[in-house]
PASEBA-1860 file (N, C-alpha, C; in nm, 3 decimals):
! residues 227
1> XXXXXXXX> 4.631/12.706/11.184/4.761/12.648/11.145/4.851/12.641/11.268 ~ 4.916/12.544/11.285/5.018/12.509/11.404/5.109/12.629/11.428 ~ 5.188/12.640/11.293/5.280/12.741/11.365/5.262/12.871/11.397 ~ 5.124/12.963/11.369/5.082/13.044/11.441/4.983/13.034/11.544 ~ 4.983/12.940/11.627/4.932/12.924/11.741/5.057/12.884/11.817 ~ 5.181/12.864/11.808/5.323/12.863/11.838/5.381/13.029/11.877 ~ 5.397/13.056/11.752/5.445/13.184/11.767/5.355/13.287/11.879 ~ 5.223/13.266/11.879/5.096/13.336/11.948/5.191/13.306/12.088
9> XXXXXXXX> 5.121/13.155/12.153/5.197/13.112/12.278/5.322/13.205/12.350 ~ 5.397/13.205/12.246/5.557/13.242/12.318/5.551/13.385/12.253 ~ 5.438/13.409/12.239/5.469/13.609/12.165/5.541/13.693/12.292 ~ 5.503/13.693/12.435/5.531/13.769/12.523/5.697/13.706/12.542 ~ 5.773/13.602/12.492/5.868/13.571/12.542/5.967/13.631/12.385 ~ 5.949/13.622/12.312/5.970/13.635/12.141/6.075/13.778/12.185 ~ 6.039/13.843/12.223/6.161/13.941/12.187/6.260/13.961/12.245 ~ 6.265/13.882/12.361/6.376/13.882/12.443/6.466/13.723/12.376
17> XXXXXXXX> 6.411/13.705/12.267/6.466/13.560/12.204/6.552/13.546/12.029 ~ 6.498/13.708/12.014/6.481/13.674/11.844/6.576/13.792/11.793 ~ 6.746/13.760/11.899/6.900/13.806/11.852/6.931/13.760/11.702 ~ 6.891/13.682/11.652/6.897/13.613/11.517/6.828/13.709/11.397 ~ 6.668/13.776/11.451/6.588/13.763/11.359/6.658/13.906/11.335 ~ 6.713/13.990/11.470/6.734/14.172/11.467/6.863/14.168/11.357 ~ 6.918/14.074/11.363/7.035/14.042/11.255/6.967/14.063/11.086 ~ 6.894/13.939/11.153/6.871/13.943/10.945/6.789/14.075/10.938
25> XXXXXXXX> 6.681/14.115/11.012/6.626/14.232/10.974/6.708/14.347/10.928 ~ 6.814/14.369/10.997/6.906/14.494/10.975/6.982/14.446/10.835 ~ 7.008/14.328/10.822/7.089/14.305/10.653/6.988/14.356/10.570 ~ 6.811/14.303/10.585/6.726/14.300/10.511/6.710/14.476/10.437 ~ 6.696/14.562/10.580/6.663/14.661/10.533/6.786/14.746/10.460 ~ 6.889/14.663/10.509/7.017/14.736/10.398/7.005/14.698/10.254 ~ 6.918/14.626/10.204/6.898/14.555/10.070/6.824/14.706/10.008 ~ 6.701/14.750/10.093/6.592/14.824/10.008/6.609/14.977/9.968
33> XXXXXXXX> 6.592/15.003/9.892/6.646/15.070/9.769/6.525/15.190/9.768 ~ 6.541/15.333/9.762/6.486/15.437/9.737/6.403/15.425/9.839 ~ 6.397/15.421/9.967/6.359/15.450/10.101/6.184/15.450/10.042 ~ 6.134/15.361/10.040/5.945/15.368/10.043/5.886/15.416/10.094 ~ 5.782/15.561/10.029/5.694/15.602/10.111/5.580/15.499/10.192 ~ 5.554/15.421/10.126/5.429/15.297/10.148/5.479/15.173/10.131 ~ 5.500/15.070/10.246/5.530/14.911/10.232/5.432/14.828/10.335 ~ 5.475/14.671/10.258/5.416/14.583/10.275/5.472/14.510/10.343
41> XXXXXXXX> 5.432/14.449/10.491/5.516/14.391/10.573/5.465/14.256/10.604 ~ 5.492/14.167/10.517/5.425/14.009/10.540/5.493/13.944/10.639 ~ 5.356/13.950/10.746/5.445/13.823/10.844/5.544/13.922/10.919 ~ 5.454/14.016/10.967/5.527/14.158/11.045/5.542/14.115/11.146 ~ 5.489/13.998/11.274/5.546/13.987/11.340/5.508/14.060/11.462 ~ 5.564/14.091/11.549/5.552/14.192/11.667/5.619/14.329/11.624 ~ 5.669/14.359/11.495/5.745/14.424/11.457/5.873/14.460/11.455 ~ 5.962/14.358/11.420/6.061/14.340/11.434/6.146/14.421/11.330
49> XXXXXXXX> 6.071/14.449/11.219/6.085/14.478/11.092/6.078/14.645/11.113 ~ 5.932/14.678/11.139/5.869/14.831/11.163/5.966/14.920/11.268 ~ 6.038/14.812/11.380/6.124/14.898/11.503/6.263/14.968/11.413 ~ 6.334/14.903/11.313/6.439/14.923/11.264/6.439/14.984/11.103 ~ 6.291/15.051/11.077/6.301/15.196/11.004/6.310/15.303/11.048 ~ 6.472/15.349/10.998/6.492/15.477/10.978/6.481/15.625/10.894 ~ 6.403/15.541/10.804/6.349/15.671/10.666/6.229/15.719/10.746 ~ 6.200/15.807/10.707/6.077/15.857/10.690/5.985/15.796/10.586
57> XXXXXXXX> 5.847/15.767/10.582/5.743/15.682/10.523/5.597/15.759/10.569 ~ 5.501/15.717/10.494/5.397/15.758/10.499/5.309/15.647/10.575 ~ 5.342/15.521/10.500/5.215/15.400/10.586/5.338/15.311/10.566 ~ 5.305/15.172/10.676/5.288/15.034/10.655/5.193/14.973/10.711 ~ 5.137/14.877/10.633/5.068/14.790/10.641/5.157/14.601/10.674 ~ 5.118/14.642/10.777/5.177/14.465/10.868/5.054/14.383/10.846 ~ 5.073/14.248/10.847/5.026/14.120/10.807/5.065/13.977/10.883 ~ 5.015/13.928/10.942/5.033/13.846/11.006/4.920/13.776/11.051
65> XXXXXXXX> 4.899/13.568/11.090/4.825/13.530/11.109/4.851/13.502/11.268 ~ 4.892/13.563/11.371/4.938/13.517/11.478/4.892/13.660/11.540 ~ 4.717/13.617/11.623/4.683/13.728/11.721/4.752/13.788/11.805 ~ 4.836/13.700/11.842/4.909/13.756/11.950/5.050/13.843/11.927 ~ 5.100/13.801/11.822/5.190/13.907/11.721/5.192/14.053/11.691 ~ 5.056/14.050/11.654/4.990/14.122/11.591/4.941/14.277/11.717 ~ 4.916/14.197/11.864/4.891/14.273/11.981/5.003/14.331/12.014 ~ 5.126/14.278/11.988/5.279/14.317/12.023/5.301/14.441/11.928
73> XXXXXXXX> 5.250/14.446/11.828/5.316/14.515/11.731/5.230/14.667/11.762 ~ 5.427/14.779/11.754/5.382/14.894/11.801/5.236/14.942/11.752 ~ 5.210/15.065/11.796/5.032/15.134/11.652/5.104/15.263/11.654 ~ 5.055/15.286/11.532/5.081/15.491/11.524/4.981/15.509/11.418 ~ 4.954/15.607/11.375/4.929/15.650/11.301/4.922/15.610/11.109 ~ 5.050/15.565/11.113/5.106/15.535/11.024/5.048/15.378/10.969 ~ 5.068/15.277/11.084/5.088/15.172/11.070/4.921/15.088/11.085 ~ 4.881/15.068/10.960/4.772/14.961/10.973/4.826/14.845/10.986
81> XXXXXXXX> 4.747/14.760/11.051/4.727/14.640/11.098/4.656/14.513/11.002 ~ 4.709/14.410/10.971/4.537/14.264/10.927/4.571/14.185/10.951 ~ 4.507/14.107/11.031/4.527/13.954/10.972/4.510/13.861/10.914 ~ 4.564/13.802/10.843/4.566/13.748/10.727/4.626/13.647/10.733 ~ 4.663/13.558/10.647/4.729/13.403/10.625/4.793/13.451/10.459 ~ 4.916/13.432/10.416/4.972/13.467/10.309/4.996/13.340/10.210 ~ 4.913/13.223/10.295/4.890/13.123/10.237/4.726/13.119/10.120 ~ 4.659/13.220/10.133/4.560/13.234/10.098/4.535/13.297/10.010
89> XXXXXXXX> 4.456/13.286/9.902/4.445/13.376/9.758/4.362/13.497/9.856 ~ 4.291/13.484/9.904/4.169/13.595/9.933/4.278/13.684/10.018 ~ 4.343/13.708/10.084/4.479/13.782/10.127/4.488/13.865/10.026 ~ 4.561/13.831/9.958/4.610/13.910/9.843/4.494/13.977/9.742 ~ 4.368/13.894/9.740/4.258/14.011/9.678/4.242/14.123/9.784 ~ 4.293/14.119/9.876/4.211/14.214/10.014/4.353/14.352/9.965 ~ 4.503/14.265/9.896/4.593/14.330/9.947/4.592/14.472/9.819 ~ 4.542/14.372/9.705/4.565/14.443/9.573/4.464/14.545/9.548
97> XXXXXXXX> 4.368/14.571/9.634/4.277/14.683/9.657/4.401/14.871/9.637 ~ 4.500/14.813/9.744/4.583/14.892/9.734/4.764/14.942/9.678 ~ 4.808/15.014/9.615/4.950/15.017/9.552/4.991/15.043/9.671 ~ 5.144/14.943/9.665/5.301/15.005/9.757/5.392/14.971/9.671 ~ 5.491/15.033/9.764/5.602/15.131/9.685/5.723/14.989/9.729 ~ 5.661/14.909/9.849/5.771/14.844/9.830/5.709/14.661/9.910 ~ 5.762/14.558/9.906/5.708/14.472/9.960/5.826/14.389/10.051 ~ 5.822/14.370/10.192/5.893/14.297/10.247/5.887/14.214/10.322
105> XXXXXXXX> 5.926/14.118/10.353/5.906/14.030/10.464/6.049/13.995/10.531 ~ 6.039/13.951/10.631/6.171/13.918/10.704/6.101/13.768/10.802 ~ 6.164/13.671/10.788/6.207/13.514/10.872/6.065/13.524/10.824 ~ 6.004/13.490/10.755/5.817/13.476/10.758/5.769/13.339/10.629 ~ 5.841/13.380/10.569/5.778/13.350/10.433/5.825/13.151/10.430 ~ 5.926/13.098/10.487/5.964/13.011/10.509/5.918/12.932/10.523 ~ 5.761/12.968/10.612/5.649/12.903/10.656/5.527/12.878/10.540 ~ 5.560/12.922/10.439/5.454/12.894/10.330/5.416/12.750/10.319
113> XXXXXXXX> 5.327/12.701/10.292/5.272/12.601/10.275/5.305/12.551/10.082 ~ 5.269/12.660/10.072/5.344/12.622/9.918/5.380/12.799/9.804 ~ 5.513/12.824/9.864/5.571/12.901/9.796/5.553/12.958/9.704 ~ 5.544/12.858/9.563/5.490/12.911/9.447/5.425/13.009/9.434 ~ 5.308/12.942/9.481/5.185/12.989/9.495/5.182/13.126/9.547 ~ 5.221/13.141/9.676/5.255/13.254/9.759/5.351/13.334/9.685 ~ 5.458/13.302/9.630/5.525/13.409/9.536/5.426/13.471/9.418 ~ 5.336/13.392/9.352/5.278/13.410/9.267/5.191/13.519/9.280
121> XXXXXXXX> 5.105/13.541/9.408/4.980/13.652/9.456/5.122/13.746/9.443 ~ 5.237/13.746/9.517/5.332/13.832/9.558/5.345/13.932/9.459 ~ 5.397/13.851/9.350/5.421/13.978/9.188/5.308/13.997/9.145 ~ 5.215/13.938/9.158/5.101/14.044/9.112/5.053/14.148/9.156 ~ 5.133/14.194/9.309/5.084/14.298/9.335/5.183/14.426/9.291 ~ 5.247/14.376/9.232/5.377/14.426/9.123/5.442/14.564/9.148 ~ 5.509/14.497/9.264/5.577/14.599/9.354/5.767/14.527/9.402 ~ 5.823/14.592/9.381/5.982/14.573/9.414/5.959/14.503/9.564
129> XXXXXXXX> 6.059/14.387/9.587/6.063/14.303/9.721/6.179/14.316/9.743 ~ 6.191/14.267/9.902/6.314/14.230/9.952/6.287/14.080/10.063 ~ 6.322/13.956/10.053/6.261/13.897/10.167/6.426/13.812/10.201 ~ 6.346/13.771/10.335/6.462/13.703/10.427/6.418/13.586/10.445 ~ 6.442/13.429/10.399/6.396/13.350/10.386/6.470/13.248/10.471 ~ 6.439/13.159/10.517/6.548/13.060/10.638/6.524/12.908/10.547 ~ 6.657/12.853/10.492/6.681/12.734/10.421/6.666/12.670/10.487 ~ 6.681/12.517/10.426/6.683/12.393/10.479/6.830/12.341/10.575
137> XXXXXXXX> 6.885/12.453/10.524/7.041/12.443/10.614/7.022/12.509/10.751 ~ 6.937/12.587/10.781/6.923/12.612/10.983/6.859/12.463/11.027 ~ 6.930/12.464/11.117/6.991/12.380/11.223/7.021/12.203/11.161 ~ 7.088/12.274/11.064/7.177/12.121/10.977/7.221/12.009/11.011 ~ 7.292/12.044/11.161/7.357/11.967/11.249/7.255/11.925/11.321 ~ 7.208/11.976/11.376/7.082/11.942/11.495/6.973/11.858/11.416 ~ 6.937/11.820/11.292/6.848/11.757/11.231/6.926/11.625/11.147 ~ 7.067/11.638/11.162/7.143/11.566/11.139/7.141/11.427/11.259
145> XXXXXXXX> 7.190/11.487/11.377/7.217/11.442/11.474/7.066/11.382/11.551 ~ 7.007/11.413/11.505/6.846/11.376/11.560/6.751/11.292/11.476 ~ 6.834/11.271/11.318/6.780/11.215/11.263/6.635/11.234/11.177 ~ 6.640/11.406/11.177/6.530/11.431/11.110/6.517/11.513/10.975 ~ 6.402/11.551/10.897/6.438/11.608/10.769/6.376/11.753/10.864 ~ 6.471/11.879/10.738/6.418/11.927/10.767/6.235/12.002/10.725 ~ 6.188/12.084/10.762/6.068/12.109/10.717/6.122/12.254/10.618 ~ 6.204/12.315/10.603/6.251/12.405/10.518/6.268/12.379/10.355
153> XXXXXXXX> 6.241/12.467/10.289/6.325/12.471/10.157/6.467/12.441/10.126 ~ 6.531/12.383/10.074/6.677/12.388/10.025/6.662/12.506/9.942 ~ 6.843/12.545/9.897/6.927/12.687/9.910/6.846/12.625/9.702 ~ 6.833/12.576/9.649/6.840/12.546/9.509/6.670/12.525/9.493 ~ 6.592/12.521/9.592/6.458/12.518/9.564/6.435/12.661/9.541 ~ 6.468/12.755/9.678/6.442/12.876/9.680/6.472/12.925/9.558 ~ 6.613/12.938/9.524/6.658/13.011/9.401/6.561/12.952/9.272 ~ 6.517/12.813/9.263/6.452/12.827/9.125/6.344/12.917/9.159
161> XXXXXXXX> 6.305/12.902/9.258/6.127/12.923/9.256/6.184/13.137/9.229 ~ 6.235/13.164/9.307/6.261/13.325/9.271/6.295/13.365/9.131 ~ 6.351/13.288/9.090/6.378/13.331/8.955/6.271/13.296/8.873 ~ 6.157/13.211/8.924/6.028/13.227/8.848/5.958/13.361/8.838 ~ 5.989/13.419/8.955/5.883/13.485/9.012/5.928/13.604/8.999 ~ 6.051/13.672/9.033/6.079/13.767/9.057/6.261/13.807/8.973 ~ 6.268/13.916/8.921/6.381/13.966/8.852/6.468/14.024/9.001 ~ 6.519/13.914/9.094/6.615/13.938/9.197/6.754/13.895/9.216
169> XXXXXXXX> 6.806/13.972/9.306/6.956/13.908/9.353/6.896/13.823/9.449 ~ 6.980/13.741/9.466/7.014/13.614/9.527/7.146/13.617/9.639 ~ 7.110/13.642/9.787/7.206/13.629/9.817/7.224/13.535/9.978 ~ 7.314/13.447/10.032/7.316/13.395/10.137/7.415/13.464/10.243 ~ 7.342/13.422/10.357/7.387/13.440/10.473/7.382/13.318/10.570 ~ 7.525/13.283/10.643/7.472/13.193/10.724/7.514/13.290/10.880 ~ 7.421/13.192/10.971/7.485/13.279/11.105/7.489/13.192/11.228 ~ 7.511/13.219/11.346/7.549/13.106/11.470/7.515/13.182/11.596
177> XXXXXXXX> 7.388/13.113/11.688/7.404/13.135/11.796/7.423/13.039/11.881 ~ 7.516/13.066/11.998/7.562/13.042/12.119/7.511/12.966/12.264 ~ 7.530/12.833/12.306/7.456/12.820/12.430/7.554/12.761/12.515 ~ 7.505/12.789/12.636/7.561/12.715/12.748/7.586/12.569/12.742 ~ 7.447/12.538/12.718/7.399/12.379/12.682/7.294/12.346/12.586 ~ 7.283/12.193/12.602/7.195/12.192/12.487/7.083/12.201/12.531 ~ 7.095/12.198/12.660/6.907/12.205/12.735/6.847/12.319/12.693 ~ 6.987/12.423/12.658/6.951/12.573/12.669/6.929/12.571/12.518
185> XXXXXXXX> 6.969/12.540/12.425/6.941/12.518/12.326/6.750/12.486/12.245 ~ 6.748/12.368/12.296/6.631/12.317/12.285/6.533/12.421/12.342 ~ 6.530/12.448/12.508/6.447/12.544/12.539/6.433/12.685/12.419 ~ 6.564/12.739/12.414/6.533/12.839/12.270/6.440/12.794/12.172 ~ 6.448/12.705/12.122/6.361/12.664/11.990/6.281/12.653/12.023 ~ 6.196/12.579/12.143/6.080/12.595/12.200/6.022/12.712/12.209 ~ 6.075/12.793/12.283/5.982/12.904/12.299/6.033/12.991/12.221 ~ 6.057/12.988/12.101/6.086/13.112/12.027/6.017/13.110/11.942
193> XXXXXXXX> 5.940/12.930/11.904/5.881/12.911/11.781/5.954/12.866/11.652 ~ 6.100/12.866/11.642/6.117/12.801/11.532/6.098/12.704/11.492 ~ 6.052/12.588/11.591/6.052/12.461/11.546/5.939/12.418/11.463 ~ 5.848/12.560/11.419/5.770/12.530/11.361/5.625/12.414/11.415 ~ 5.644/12.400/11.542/5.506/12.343/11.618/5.560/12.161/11.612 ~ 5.662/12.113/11.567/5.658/12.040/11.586/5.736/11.913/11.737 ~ 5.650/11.855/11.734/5.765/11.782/11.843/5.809/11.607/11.797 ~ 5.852/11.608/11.767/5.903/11.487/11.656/5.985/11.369/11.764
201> XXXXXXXX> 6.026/11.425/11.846/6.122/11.287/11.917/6.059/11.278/12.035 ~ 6.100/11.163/12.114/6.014/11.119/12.209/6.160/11.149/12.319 ~ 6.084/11.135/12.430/6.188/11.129/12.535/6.313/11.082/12.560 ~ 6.356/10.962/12.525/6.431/10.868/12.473/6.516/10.971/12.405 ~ 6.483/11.005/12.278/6.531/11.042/12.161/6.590/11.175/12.191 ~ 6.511/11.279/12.267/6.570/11.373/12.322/6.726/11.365/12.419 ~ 6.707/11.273/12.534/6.832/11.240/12.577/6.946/11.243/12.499 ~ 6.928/11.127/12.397/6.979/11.104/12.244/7.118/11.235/12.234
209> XXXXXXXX> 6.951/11.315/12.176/7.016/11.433/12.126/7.122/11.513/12.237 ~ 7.047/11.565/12.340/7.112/11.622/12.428/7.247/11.533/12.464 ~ 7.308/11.444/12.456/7.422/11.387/12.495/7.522/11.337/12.334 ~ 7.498/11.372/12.199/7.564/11.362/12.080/7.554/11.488/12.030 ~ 7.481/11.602/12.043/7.532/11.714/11.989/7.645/11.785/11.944 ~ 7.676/11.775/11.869/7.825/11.828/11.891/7.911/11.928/11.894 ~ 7.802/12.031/11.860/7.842/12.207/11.852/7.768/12.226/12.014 ~ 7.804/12.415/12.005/7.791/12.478/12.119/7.657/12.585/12.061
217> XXXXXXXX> 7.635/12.566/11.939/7.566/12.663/11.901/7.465/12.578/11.777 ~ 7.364/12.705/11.732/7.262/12.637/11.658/7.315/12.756/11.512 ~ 7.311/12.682/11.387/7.338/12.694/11.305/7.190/12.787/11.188 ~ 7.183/12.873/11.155/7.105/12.929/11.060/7.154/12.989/10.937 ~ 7.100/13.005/10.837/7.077/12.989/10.684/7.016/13.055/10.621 ~ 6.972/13.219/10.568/6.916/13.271/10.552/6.906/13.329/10.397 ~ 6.825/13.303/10.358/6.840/13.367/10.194/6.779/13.491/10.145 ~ 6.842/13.620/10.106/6.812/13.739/10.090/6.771/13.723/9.952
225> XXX> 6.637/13.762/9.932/6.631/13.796/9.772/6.554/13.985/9.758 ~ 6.605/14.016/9.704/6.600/14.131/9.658/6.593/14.200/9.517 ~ 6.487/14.251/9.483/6.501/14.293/9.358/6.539/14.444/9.340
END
């Protein structure tokens, strides 16, 4: 899949990039409730998630389809490792072998190929969640101004599909980071991986952009659901 051979690429650059993600992670883990001996970390990432527990815990188990993620991410004792695709039924037979106490993901799940579905393995492993999901509203302006859709969920897709799935709060966050320029801009999305692998405008079109932009900053959208 594209966007984890993206994220792989720019893994060694990823943490000196992802001021955004240490944000939502720290809201995320203020959501979860009775400190979990045992969780589920979909789309763990380099561990962005695992660096900013402060309880005490027995295991997590991280998940991710991005080798190179996956090499970033601390080891102890504690912390098993798989990789996996959360797009995949056989994932979740591998996952339901075992009970946790809690299930989370942070900026991951966004990338589903088809949600539903992926929520669906999710409650069957019928465990309390918390996830951090990125709408169709990050970078609003910038897909505005460029003339493109985005590849995200809207704020009213997410919410139906959760309330299929899961007995949660619903809550938004939007947030803003900062650039010099827009060169500096663009380079961020590049190597950070959000753009999700795609490159959609041509040279031309880039100029475009870089000279009608009209903010100083890139706009994100994040939806907390929590049960």
């Amino acid at each position: 899949m594209k966007i984890s051979r993206e994220f792989s690429k720019y893994a060694g650059d990823y943490e000196s990039r992802n001021s955004i993600q240490n944000l939502v992670v720290e809201k995320l883990l203020s959501l979860v409730k009775n400190q979990p001996k045992k969780f589920l970390d979909l789309g763990c990432g380099s561990g962005a998630l695992y660096k900013q527990i402060e309880w005490e815990y027995e295991k997590v188990i991280g998940v991710d389809f991005a080798h190179g993620m996956l090499a970033l991410h601390p080891k102890d004792d504690k912390v098993s490792l798989m990789f996996g695709d959360f797009n995949e039924d056989e994932l979740f037979a591998r996952l339901a072998i075992e009970h946790y106490d809690y299930i989370l993901s942070a900026s991951a799940l966004q990338w589903a190929t088809d949600l539903d579905r992926t929520f669906k393995n999710i409650a069957k492993l019928n465990a309390p969640v918390s996830f951090a999901i990125f709408t169709a509203n990050t970078f609003k302006t910038l897909n505005k101004t460029a003339g493109i859709d985005s590849m995200l969920l809207s704020v009213k897709e997410l919410e139906s599909l959760q309330k299929k799935h899961f007995n949660a709060n619903f809550e938004l966050i939007e947030y803003r980071l900062e650039f010099e320029s827009v060169r500096d801009m663009l380079r961020y999305i590049k190597k950070s991986g959000v753009s999700g692998s795609r490159n959609l405008l041509s040279v031309k079109e880039l100029k475009a952009l870089m000279q009608n932009y009209p903010l100083n900053y890139l706009e994100f959208e994040v939806a907390f659901i929590s049960s």
